[in-house]
ZAKEDO-189384 format. One record per residue (C-alpha): residue number from 1; x, y, z. Coordinates in nm, 2 decimals, decimal comma, padded with zeros to 4 digits. Layout:
<pts>
@i = NUM; x = X; y = Y; z = Z
...
</pts>
This chain:
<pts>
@i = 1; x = 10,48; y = -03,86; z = 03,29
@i = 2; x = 10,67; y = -04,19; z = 03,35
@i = 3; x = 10,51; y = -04,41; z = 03,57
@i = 4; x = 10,73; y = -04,65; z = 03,79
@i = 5; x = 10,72; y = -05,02; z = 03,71
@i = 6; x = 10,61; y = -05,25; z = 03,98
@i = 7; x = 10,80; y = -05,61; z = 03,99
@i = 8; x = 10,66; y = -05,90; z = 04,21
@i = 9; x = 10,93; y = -06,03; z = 04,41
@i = 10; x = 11,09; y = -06,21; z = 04,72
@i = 11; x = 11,34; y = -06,13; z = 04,99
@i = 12; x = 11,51; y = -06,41; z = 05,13
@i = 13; x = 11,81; y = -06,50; z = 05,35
@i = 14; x = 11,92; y = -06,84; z = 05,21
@i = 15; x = 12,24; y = -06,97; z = 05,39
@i = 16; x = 12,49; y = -06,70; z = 05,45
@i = 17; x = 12,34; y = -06,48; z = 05,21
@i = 18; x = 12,05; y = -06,25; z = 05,09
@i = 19; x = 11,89; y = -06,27; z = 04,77
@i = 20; x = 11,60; y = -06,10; z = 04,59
@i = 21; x = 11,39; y = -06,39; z = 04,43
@i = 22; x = 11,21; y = -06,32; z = 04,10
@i = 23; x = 10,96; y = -06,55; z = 03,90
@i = 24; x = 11,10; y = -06,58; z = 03,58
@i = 25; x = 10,71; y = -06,46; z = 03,45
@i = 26; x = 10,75; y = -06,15; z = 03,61
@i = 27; x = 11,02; y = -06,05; z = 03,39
@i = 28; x = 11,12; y = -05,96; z = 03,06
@i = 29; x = 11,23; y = -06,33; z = 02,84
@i = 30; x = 11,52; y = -06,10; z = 02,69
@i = 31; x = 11,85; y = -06,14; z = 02,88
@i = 32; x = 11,96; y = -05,81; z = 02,82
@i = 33; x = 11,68; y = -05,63; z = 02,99
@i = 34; x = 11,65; y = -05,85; z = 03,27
@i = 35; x = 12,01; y = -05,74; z = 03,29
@i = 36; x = 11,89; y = -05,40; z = 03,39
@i = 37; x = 11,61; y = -05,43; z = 03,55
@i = 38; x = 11,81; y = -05,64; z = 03,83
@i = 39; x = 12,06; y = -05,36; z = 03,81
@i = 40; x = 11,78; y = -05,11; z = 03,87
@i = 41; x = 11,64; y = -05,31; z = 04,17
@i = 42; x = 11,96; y = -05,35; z = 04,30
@i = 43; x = 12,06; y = -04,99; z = 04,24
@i = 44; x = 12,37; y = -05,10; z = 04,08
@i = 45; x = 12,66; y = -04,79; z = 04,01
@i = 46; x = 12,70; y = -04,69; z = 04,36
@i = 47; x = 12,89; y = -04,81; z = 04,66
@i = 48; x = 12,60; y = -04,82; z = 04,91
@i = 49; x = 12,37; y = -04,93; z = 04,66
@i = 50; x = 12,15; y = -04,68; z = 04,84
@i = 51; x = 11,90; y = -04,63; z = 04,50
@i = 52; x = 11,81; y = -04,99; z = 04,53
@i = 53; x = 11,76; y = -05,29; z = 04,78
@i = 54; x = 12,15; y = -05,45; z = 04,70
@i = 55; x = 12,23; y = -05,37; z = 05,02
@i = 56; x = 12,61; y = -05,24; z = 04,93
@i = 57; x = 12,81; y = -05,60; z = 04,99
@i = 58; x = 12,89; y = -05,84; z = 04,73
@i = 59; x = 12,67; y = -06,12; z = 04,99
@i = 60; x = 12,35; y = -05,92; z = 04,99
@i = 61; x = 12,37; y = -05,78; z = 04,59
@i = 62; x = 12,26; y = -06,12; z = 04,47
@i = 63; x = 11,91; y = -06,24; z = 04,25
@i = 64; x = 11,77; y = -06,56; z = 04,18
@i = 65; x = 11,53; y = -06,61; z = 03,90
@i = 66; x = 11,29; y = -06,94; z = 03,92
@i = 67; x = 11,03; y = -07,10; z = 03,73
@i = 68; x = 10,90; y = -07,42; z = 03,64
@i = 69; x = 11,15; y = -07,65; z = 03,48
@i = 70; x = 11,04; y = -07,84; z = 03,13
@i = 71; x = 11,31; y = -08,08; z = 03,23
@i = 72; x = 11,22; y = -08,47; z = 03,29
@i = 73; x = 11,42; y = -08,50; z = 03,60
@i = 74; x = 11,35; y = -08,14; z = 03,78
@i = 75; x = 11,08; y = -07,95; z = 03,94
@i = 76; x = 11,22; y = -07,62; z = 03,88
@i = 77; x = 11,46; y = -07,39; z = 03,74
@i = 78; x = 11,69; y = -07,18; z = 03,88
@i = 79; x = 11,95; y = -06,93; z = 03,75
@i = 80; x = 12,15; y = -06,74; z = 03,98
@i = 81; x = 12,27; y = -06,37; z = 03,91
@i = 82; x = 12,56; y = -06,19; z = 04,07
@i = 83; x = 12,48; y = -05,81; z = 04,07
@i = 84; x = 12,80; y = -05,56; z = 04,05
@i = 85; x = 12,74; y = -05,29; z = 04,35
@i = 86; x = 12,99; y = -05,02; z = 04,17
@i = 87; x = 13,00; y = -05,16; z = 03,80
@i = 88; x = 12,73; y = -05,17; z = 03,57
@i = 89; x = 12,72; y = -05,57; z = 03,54
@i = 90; x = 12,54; y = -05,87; z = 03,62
@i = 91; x = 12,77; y = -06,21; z = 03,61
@i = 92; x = 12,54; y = -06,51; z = 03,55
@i = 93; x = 12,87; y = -06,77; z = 03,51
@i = 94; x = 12,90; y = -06,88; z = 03,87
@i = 95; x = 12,64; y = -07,02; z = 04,09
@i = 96; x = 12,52; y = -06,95; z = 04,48
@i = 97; x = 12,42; y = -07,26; z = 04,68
@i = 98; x = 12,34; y = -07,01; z = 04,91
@i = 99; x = 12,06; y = -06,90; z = 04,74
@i = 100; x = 11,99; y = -07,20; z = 04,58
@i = 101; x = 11,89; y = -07,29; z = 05,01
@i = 102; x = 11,56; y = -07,03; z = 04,90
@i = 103; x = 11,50; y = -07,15; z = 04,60
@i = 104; x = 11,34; y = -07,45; z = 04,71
@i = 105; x = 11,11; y = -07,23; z = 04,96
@i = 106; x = 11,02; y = -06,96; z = 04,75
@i = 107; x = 10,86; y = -07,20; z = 04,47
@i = 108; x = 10,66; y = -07,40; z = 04,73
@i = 109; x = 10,51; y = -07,08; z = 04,87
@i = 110; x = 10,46; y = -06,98; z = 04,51
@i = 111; x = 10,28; y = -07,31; z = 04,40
@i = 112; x = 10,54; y = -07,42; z = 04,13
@i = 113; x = 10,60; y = -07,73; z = 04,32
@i = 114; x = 10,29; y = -07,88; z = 04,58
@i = 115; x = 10,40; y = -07,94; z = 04,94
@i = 116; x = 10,38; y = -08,27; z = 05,13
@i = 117; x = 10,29; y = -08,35; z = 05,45
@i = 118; x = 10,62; y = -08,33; z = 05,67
@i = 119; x = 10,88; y = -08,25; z = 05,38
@i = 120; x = 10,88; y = -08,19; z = 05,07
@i = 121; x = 11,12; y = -08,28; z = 04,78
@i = 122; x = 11,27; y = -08,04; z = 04,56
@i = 123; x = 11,47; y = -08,13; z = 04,22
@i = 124; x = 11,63; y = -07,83; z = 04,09
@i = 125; x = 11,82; y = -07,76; z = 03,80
@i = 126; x = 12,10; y = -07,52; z = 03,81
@i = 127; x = 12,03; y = -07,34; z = 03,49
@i = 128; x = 12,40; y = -07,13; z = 03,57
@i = 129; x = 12,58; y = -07,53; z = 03,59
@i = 130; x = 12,27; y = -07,71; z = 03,43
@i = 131; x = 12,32; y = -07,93; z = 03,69
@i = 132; x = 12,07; y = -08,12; z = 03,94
@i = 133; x = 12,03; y = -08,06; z = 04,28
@i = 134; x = 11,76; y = -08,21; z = 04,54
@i = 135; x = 11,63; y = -07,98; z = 04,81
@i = 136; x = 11,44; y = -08,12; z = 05,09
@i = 137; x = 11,21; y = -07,82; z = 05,27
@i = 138; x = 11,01; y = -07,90; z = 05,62
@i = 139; x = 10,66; y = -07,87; z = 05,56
@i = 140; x = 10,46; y = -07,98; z = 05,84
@i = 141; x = 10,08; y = -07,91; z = 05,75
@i = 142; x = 10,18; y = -07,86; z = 05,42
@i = 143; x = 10,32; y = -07,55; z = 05,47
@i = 144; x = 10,71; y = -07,40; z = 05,48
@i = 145; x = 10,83; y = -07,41; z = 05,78
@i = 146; x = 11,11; y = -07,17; z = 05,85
@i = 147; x = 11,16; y = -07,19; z = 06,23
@i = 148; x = 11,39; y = -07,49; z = 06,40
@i = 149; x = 11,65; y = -07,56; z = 06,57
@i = 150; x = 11,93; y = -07,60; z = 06,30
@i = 151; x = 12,20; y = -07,36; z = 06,32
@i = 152; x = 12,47; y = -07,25; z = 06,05
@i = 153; x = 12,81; y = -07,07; z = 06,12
@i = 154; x = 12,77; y = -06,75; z = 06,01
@i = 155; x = 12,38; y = -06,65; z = 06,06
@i = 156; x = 12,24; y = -06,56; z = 06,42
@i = 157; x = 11,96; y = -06,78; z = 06,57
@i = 158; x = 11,84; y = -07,13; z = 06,45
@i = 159; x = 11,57; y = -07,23; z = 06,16
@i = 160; x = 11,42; y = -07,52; z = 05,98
@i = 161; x = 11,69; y = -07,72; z = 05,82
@i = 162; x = 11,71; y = -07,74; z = 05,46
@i = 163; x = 11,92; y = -08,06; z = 05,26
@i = 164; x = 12,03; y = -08,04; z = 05,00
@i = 165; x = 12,22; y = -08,26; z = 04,76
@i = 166; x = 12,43; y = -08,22; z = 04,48
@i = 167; x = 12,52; y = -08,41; z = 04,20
@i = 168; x = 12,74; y = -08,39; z = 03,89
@i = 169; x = 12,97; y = -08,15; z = 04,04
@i = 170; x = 13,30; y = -08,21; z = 03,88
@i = 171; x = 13,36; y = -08,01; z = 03,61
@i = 172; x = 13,01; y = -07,76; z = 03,59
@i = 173; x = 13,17; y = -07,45; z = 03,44
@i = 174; x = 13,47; y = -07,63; z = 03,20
@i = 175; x = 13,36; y = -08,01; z = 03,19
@i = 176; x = 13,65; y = -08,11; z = 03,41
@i = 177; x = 13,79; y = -08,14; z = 03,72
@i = 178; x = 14,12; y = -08,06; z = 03,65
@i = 179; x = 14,06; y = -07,78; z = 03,34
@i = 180; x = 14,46; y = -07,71; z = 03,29
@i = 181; x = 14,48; y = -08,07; z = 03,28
@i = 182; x = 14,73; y = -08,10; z = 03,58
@i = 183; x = 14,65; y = -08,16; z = 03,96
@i = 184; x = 14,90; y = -07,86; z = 04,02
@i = 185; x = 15,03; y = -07,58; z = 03,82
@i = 186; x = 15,28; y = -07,31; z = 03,87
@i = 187; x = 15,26; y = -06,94; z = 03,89
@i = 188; x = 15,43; y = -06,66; z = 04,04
@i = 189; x = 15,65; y = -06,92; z = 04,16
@i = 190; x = 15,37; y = -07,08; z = 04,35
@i = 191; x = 15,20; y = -07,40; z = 04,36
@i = 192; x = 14,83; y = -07,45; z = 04,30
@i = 193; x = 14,58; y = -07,71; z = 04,21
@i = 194; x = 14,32; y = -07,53; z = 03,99
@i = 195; x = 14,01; y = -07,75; z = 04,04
@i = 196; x = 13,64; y = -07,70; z = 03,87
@i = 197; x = 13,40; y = -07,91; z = 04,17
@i = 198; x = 13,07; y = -07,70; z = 04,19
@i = 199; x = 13,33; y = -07,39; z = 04,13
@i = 200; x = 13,60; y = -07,33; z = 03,94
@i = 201; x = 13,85; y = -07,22; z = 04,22
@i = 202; x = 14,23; y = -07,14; z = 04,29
@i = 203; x = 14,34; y = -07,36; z = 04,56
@i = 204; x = 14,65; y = -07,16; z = 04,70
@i = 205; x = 14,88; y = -07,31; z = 05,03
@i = 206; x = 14,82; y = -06,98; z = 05,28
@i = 207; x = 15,23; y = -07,07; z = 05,36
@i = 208; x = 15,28; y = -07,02; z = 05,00
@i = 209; x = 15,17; y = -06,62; z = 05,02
@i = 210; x = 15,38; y = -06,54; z = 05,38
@i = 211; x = 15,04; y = -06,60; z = 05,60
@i = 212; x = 14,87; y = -06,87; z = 05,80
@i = 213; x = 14,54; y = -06,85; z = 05,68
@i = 214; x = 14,40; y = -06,84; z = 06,02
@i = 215; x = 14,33; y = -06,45; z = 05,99
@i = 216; x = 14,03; y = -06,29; z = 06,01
@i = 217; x = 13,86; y = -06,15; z = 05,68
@i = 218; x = 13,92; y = -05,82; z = 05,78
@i = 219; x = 14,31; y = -05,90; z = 05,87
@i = 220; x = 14,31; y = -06,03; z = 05,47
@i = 221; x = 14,15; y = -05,70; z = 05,34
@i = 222; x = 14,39; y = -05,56; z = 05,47
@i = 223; x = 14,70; y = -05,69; z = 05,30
@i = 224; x = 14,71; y = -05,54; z = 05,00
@i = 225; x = 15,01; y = -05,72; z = 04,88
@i = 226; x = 14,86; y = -06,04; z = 04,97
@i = 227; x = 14,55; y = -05,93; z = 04,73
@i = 228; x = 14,78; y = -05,81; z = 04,45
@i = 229; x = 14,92; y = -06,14; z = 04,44
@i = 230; x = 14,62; y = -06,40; z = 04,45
@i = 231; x = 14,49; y = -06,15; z = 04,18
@i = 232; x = 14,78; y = -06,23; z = 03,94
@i = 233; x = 14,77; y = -06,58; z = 04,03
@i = 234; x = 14,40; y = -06,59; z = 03,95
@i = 235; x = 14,38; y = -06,43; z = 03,63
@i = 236; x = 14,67; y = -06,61; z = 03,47
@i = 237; x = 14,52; y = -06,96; z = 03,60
@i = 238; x = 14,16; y = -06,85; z = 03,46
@i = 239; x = 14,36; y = -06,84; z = 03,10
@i = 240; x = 14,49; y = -07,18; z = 03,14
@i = 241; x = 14,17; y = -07,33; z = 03,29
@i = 242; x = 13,99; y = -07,25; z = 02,99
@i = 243; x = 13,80; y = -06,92; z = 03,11
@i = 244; x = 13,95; y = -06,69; z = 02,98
@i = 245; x = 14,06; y = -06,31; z = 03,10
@i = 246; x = 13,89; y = -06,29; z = 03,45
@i = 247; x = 13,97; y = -05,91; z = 03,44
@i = 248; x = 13,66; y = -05,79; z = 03,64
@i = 249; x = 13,43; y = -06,12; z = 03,65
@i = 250; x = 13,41; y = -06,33; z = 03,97
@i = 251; x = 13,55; y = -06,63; z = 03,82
@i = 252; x = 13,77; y = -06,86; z = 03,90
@i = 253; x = 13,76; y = -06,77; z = 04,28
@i = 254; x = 14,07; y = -06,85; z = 04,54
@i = 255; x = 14,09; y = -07,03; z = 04,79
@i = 256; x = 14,38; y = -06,97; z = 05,06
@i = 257; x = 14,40; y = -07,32; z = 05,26
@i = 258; x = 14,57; y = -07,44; z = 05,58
@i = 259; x = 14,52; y = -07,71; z = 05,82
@i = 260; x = 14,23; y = -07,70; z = 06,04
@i = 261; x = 14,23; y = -07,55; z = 06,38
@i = 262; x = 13,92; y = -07,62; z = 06,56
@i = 263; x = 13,89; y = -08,03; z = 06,47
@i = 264; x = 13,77; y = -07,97; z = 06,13
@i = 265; x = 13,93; y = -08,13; z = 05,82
@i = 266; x = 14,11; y = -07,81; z = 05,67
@i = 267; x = 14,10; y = -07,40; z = 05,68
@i = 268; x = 13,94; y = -07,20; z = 05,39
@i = 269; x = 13,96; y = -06,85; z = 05,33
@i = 270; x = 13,72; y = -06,76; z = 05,06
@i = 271; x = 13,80; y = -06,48; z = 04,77
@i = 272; x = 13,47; y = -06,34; z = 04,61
@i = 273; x = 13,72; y = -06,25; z = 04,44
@i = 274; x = 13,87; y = -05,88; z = 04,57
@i = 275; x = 13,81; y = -05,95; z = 04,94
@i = 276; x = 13,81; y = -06,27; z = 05,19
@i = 277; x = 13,40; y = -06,41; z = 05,21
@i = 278; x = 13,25; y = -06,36; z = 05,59
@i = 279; x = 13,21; y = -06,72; z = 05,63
@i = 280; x = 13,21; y = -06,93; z = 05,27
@i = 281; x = 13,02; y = -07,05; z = 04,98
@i = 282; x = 12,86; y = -07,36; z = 04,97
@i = 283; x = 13,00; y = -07,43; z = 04,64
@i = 284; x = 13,33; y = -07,32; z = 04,73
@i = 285; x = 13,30; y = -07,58; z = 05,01
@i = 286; x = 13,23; y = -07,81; z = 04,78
@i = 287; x = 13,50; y = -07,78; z = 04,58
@i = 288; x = 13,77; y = -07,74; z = 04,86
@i = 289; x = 13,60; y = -08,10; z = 04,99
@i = 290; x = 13,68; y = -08,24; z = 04,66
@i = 291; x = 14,03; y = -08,15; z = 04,67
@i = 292; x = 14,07; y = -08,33; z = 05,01
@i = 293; x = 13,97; y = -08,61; z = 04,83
@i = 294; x = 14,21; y = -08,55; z = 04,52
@i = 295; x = 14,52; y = -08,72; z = 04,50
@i = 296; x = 14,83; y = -08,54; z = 04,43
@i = 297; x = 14,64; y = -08,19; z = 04,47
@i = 298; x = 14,79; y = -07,92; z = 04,67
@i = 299; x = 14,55; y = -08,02; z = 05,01
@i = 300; x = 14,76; y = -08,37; z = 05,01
@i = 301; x = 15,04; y = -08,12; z = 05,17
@i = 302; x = 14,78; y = -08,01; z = 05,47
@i = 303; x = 14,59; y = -08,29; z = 05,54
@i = 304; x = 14,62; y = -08,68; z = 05,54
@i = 305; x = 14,38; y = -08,80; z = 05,24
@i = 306; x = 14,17; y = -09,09; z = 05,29
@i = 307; x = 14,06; y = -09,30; z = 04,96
@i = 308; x = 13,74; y = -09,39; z = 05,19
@i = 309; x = 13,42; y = -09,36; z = 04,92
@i = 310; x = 13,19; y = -09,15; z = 05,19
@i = 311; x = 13,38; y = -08,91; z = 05,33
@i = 312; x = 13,26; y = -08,59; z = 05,58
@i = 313; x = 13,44; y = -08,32; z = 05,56
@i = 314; x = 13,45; y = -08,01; z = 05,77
@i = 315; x = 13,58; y = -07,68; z = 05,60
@i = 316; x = 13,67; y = -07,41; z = 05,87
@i = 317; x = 13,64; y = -07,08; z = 05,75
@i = 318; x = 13,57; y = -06,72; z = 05,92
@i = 319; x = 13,28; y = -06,76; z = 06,09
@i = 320; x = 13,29; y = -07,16; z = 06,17
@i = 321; x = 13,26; y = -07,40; z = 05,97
@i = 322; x = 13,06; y = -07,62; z = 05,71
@i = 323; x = 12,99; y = -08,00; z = 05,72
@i = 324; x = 12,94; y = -08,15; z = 05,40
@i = 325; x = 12,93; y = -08,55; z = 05,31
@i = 326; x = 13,09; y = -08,63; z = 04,98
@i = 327; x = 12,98; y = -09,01; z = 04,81
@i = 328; x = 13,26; y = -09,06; z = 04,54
@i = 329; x = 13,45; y = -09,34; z = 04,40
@i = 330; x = 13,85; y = -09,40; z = 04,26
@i = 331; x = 13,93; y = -09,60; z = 03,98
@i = 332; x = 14,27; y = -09,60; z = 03,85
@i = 333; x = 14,33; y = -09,37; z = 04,11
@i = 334; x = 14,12; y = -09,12; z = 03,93
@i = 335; x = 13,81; y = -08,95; z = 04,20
@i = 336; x = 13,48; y = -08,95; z = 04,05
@i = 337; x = 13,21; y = -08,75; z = 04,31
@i = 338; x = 12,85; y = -08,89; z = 04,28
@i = 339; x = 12,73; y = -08,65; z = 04,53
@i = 340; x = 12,77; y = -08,33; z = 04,79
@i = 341; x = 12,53; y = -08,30; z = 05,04
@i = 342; x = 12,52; y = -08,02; z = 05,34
@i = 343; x = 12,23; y = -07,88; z = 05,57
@i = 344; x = 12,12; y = -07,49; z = 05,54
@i = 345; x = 11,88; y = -07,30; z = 05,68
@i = 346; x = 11,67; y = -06,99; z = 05,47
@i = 347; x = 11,40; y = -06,72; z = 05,56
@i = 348; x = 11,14; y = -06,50; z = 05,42
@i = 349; x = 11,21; y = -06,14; z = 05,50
@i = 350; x = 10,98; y = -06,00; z = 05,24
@i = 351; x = 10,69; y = -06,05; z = 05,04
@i = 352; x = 10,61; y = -05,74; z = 04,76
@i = 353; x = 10,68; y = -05,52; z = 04,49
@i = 354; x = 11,02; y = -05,34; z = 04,40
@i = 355; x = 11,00; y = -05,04; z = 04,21
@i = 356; x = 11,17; y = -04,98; z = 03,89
@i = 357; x = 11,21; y = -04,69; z = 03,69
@i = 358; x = 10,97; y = -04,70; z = 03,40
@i = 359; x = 11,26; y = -04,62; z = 03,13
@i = 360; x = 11,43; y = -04,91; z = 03,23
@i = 361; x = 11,17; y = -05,18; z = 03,21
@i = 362; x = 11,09; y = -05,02; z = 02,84
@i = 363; x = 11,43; y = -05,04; z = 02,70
@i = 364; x = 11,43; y = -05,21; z = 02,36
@i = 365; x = 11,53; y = -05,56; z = 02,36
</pts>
């Protein structure tokens, strides 16, 4: 008989997402069978997900793996894993800064990191990016607090808020801002600025593809020729950004801009990357915010840049919007980002054990 194996773990919203949160001691150290064990949990293969807790949308099939951090300047690690709902596949390239919102929470609770009275300070290190973030949780009474006033487009009700700050953003996935080397390419006949701020993204006019970017996700599903052609777009600028054939991986991601409608600084529609996002990603955000801040990109054509050093900037997207303070600099005319900073909120949905089948956690390394 095969007994089932049991695996500690956490349930959290963070930001616009859902996550299942792992200590990195409760799993296998061999990349490979982490791989499927998160598959297993998630119940990977099928399009409802309905043999595991994935929850059948590309927003909800998401894991998050955290442990102490070695590292001088950070508290904890974390590493970020996209898990496929149909495919058999677990991308760890990009990063979720929704999910990352949890992170900080989830290792407090845990006692990786002791809480202070009132708030407690959280440095993080990307392990996806191996970059640094800071993560200030509420703690009254030295303990989390997830309940508060602070609201984010996108989730119902209000929570505590959680800051968080990020810095050395330019360039995490190819070590530069610009990977093609230009502040706009060609392709299909279209202009883009392919830009690597927090995410290694497609910026793409919405004019330029025959649509205002002011439709609804479900409006952009829709278009099937619209999808055909961001995907061609996309996988021939992943080659000349540096990342090779993005033929079934979730990187680079598009973003379709246009000017803002409701008193925000500009429109997003966020690819992830076969349909539009329900709201955005906070590291999208980020990177769209840098390109309002990047001379000659494609955003200088929707919005009036400002060379200001502290700039706030409002990305629209589906379900709102998201604030975010960028602290740069130019010289030479060249932007140099010193930090990202934006407010989410998380909660703890579940505390337990998911249940794995006993083959898969005894799968050679």
């Amino acid at each position: 008989m095969t007994i089932q194996k049991k695996i500690p773990c956490v349930i959290m919203r963070g930001g616009t997402s859902r996550g299942t949160y792992f200590l990195a001691n409760d799993l296998p150290r061999e990349w490979e069978k982490r791989k499927q064990i998160l598959m297993a949990a998630m119940g990977s293969g099928d399009p409802l997900q309905v043999n595991g807790i994935g929850g059948g949308n590309s927003l909800t099939s998401k894991a998050a793996i955290i442990s102490r951090s070695n590292e001088a300047d950070a508290d904890i690690d974390y590493l970020f894993a996209q898990v496929a709902i149909e495919d058999m596949e677990v991308d760890i390239t990009p990063s979720c800064g929704n999910i990352l919102s949890g992170a900080a929470p989830m290792a407090i609770e845990y006692g990786l990191v002791t809480a202070s009275e009132g708030e407690t300070t959280v440095r993080v290190r990307n392990v996806n990016t191996n970059t640094l973030i800071e993560v200030i949780v509420q703690t009254p009474n030295g303990f989390v607090e997830y309940e508060g006033d602070a609201t984010i487009d996108g989730v119902p009700g209000s929570g505590a808020p959680i800051l968080l700050k990020f810095f050395d953003v330019c360039g995490t996935k190819t070590g530069e801002l610009l990977p093609t080397g230009s502040v706009r390419d060609t392709f299909d006949g279209v202009e883009v600025s392919c830009v690597d701020a927090s995410m290694p993204m497609v910026l793409i006019p919405a004019k330029s593809l025959d649509v205002t970017g002011w439709e609804t996700k479900y409006e952009l599903d829709a278009n099937k020729g619209l999808l055909q052609k961001i995907e061609s777009i996309r996988l021939q600028a992943s080659l000349k950004m540096g990342l090779g054939d993005a033929t079934g991986k979730v990187i680079p991601k598009i973003g379709l801009l246009s000017p803002a409608q409701f008193g925000g600084t500009i429109t997003s529609r966020y690819f992830v990357p076969q349909n539009c996002h329900t709201s955005h990603s906070v590291t999208g955000a980020i990177c769209v915010s840098v390109s309002c801040m990047l001379p000659g990109s494609i955003t200088e054509d929707i919005i009036t840049q400002s060379e200001e050093e502290s700039q706030n900037i409002v990305v629209e997207h589906p379900s709102g919007k998201i604030d975010l303070l960028l602290e740069g600099n130019y010289n030479n005319n060249t932007l140099n980002i010193k930090s990202a900073g934006l407010m989410r909120t998380a909660r703890m949905l579940f505390k337990g054990e998911v249940h794995i089948p006993g083959k898969v956690w005894d799968i050679p390394a």
